[in-house]
C-alpha positions as CSV (number, residue, x, y, z in Angstrom):
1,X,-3.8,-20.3,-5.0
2,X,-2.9,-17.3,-3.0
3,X,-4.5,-13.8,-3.5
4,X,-2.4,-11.1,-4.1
5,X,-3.6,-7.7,-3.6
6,X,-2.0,-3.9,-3.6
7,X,-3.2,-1.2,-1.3
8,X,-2.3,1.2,0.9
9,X,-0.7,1.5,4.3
10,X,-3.0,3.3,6.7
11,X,-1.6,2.3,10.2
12,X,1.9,1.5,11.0
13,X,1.5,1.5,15.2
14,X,1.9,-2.1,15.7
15,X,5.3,-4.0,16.0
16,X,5.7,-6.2,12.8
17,X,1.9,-5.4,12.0
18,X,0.5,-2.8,9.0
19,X,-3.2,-2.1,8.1
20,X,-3.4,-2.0,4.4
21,X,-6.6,-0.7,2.9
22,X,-7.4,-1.8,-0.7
23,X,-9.7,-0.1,-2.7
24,X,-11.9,-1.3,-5.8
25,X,-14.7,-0.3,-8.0
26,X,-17.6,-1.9,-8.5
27,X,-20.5,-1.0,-11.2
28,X,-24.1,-1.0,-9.5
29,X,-26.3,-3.5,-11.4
30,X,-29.3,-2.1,-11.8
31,X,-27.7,2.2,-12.4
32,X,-24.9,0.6,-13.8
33,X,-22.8,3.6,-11.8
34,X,-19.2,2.8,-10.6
35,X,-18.3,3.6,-7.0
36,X,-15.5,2.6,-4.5
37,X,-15.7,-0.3,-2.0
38,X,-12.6,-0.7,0.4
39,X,-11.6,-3.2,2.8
40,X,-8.9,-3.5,5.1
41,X,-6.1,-6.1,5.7
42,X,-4.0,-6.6,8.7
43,X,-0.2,-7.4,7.0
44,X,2.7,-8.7,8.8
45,X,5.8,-6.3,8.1
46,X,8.8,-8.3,9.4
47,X,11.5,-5.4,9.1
48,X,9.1,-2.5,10.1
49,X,10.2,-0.9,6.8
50,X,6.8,0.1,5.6
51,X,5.2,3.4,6.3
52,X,1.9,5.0,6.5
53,X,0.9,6.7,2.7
54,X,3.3,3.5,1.1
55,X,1.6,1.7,-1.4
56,X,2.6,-2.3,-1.0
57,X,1.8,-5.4,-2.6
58,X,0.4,-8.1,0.2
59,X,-0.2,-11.3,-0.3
60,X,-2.6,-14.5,1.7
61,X,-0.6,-16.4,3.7
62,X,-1.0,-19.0,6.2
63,X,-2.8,-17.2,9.6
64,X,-0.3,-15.7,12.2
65,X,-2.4,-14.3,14.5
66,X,-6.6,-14.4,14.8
67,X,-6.2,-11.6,12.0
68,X,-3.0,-11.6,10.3
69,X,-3.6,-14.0,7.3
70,X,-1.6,-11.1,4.8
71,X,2.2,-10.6,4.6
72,X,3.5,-7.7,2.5
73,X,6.0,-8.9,0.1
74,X,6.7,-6.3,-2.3
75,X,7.8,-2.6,-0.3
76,X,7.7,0.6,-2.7
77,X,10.8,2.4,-3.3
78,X,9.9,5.4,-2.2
79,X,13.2,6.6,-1.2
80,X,14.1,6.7,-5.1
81,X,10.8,8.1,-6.0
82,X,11.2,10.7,-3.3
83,X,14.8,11.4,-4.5
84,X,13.7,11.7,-8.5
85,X,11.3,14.4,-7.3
86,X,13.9,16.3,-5.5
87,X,16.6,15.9,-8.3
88,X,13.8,16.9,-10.5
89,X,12.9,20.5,-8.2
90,X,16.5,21.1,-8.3
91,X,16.9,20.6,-12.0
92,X,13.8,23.3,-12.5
93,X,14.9,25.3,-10.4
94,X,18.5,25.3,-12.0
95,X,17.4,25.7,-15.5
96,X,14.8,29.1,-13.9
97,X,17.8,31.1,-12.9
């Protein structure tokens, strides 16, 4: 069964290559606090369409390198999220006046 995970893209420098960094809380056993523990996963990017700050969905793969074992497979649509926000400034703005 292959792992799927969703994190965030931290480096885009390499050709074809993204460093996603997945985050997770965990509850101490014996204080029973919660704190964050994060990891990081070197993802294969085949259109160099992701960028850093993009939240992506990666997921295991057969090894493609000596550390690319992940492969992101869903990209966010940030070009419509960025564009709601800027219709939404506009509508505000508009309605002000």
């Amino acid at each position: 069964m292959k792992r799927i995970l969703k994190g965030k893209v931290v480096s885009d420098k390499m050709d074809k290559t993204v460093v996603v960094k997945v985050e997770a809380l965990r509850t101490h056993p014996l204080y029973h606090k919660k704190y964050k523990v994060s990891k990081k996963f070197v993802a294969h990017d085949e259109g160099n369409t992701v960028k850093v700050d993009d939240i992506v969905v990666i997921e295991e793969t057969k090894p493609q390198s000596l550390r690319k074992k992940w492969q992101v497979v869903k990209e966010p649509d940030s070009k419509k999220a960025k564009d709601s926000k800027i219709s939404k400034k506009d509508e505000n703005d508009s309605t002000a006046n």
